[in-house]
Each structure stands twice: as structure tokens, then as C-alpha cells.
N, C-alpha and C positions, 0 to 999 in steps of 0.2 A: 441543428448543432448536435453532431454525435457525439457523445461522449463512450469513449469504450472503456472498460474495465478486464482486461485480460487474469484468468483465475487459471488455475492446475494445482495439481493433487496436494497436501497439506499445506495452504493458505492458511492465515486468521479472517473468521467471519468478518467481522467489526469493520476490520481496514479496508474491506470489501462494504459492505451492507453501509457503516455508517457515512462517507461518501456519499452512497448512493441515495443515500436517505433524503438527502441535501439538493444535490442537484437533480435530482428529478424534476423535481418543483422549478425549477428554473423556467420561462417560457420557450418555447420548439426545442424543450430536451431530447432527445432521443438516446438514453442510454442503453448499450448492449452490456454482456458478459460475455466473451469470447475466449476460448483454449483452444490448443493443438487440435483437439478435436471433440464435436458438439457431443452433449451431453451432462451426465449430473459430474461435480468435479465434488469431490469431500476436503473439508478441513482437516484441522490437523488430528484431530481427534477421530475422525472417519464419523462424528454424528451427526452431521453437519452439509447438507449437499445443495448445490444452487447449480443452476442448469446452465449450460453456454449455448446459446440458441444457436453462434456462428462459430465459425474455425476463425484461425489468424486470419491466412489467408485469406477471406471473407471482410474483414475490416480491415482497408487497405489506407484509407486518409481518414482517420477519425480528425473530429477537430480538439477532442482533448481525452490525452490517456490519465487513469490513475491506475496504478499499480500497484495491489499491496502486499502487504509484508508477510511473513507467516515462515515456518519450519521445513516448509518446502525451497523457499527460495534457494538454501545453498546447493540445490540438485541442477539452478539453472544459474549459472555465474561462470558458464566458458562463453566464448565469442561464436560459435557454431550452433551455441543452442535455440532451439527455436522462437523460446522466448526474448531472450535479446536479440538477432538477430530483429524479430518484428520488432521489437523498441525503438533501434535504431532506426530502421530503417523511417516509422510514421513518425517517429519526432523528426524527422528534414522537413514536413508539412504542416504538424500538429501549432494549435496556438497557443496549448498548454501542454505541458507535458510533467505528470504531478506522479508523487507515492507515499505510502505511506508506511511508518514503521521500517522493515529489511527490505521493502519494496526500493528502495534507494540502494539497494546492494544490486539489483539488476539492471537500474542506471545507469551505476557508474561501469557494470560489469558491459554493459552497451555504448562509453567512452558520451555517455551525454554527462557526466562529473567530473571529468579531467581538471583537476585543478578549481575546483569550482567548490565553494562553502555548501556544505546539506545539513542534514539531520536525518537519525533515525533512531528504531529503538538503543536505546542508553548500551546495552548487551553488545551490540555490534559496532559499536562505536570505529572501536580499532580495526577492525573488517573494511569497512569503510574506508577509512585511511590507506589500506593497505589496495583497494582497487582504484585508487586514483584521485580521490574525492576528498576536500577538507572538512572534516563532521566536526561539525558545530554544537553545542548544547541547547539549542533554542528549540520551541516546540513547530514553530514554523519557521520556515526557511524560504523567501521568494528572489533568487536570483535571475534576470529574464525571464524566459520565459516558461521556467521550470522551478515546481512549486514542491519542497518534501518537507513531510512530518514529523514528527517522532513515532512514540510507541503509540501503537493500536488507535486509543480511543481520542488522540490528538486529529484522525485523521478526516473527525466532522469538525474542526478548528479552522485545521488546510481547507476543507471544501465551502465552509461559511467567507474564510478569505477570496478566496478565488471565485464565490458567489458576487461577491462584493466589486473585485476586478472585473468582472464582465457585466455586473447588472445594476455595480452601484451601493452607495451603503443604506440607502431604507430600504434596496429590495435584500440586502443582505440579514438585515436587522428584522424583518420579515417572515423573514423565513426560519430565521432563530427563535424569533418567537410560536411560530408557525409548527415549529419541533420542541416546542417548550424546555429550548437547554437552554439550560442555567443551575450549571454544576454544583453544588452542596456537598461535596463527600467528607463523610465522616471522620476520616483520617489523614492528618497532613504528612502523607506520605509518597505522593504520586512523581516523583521525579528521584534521579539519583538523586541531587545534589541535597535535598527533603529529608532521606531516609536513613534513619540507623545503620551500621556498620551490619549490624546482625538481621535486619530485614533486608536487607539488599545479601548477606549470603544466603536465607533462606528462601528469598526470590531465584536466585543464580542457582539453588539446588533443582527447585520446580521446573525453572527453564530447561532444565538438564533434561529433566527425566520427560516431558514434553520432545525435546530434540528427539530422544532415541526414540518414543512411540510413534512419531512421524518418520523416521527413518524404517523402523521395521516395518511399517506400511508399506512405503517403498519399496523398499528389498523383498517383501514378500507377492508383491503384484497384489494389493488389497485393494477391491471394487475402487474407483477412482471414478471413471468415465464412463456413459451408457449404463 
């Protein structure tokens, strides 16, 4: 069972990594990380680097994509881009086709959201909306055969669901236990609908200023790949 995880230059770790945390452990996992092209790809913050062993074209029928989210994604949301483009095309094959966080913004940007309820991070809500897709406020979201998350650390939520779909709920409960989550946080804060007026602006500041150092990355051709 392959599971691919396609990454490129300012990703979120998390929505990558925590996933992968998950399904590995599945039985006859074989999970890749796959970009435009092989080598180390950085997050948003360029501290952060994980290798793409294969190119797209290299993962041609995975049997299930997760795509995540991160400050890169609005660099890949036209129909020509390489990244949609591959989404599209392996979800005609795939038996899951999941993301997590703004990973849902290349989705729909791929016409696999047309009309179709998702979720992602709380920020892009309206983005979402606006490429095709109805964003829902739920942390998960399983319509067919396509599985999205919300923000970031929802997206070992989606992967214990979707554990559970292919192997079951004691092998899902398992392997939860197996990662010893079992969330505790200190502050009841983690969702909009949760959060003060004035934490959710001083979140929407940080996001900000994250956007632009992932853009100037960008813009300036900073170490990304190889």
C-alpha cells in the first residue's frame, strides 16, 4: 500500500510528519515523500528539511495521497501547476485521497472539491470557498473517498480516521495508543470558534508575518531542493 505525501518549498512540518507518524505503522505501509524534484524540500521557516526520495512523476498510482498545508501552498493553486496537475491526475486511481490544513486548497485547486464539503485551517476558510469547495468547520471531514483536516495538528486525527477505515477500530485505537496521543492542552483555545476575539487577532498577526517569510523565501530562490 503506497501512501505518498507530496512536499515543496514552505510546507508545515506537522501536516507532513504527524500523518506520517500514523500510517507508517499501518501493515505493508510503504510510505514515500515525493516533489517536483528529489531532494531536501524546507518548511516554512527554511529550518526544517525532509528529503523527497522520488519526483511526481516517479509516484504515478499511489494508493493514498495526503497533502499538507503550509505557506507554500498559495504558490501552487493554478491548474498548470505541477502539483495539482499530479493530484488530479492520481486521485482518478487513489483509494484515499486526504490533506491536511491549506493542503485542501490544492484540492479543490485540482476540481477534486467542486461542490464538495472540506475543512481546513480556520484562516482560509473563505479561500476555500472561493475555489470551488464548501469549508465546513469540523476537524475532520470524510466525504467518499476524500479525507481533509483542519489546521496542522488535526491532521494525526484525519490519519487515526482513515487508520481506522482501512484497518479497523482496534487497529486504529492501537496505534493511538501506540503514539500515546491523548491531547491535554493547557489552554482552551485551539479552534476559532474556542478563541477570544483578541487571540484569534493576535494569531491572524503571526500568520501574517509567517506568510511574508515564506514568500520571501520564495522570491528570493532560498536553498529549497538538493
Amino acid at each position: 500500500m503506497q501512501i505518498a505525501i507530496p512536499i515543496y518549498p514552505a510546507f508545515t512540518a506537522l501536516d507532513a510528519v504527524g500523518p506520517y507518524e500514523v500510517l507508517q505503522r499501518l501493515p505493508e505501509a510503504d510510505v514515500v515523500f515525493c516533489s517536483e524534484e528529489r531532494g531536501i524540500i524546507r518548511t516554512e521557516q527554511g529550518m526544517l528539511g525532509i528529503s523527497a526520495d522520488r519526483t511526481l512523476d516517479e509516484v504515478d498510482r499511489p494508493d493514498i495521497i495526503v497533502v499538507p498545508g503550509g505557506m507554500g501552498t498559495r504558490t501552487h493553486l493554478e491548474p498548470d501547476d505541477p502539483y495539482v496537475r499530479w493530484i488530479a491526475k492520481v486521485h482518478e486511481t487513489t483509494e484515499w485521497t486526504t490533506s491536511v490544513c491549506t493542503g485542501s486548497l490544492m484540492l479543490a485547486a485540482a476540481g477534486v472539491l467542486d461542490g464538495v464539503d472540506a475543512t481546513t485551517h480556520w484562516g482560509a476558510r473563505g479561500l476555500l470557498d472561493q475555489l470551488g469547495a464548501h469549508s465546513v468547520p469540523e476537524r475532520v471531514v470524510e466525504r467518499g473517498k476524500v479525507v481533509t483536516a483542519a489546521g496542522v495538528s488535526s491532521g494525526i486525527d484525519m490519519a487515526l480516521h482513515l487508520a481506522e477505515l482501512i484497518e479497523g477500530t482496534e487497529r486504529a485505537q492501537a496505534l493511538q495508543l501506540g503514539i500515546e496521543y491523548d491531547p491535554d492542552p493547557p489552554h482552551d483555545t485551539g479552534s476559532l470558534e474556542k478563541a477570544s476575539q483578541e487571540i484569534v487577532e493576535m494569531t491572524g498577526i503571526a500568520m501574517a508575518g509567517e506568510y511574508d517569510r515564506a514568500s520571501q523565501m520564495h522570491s528570493l530562490g532560498e536553498p529549497t531542493a538538493g
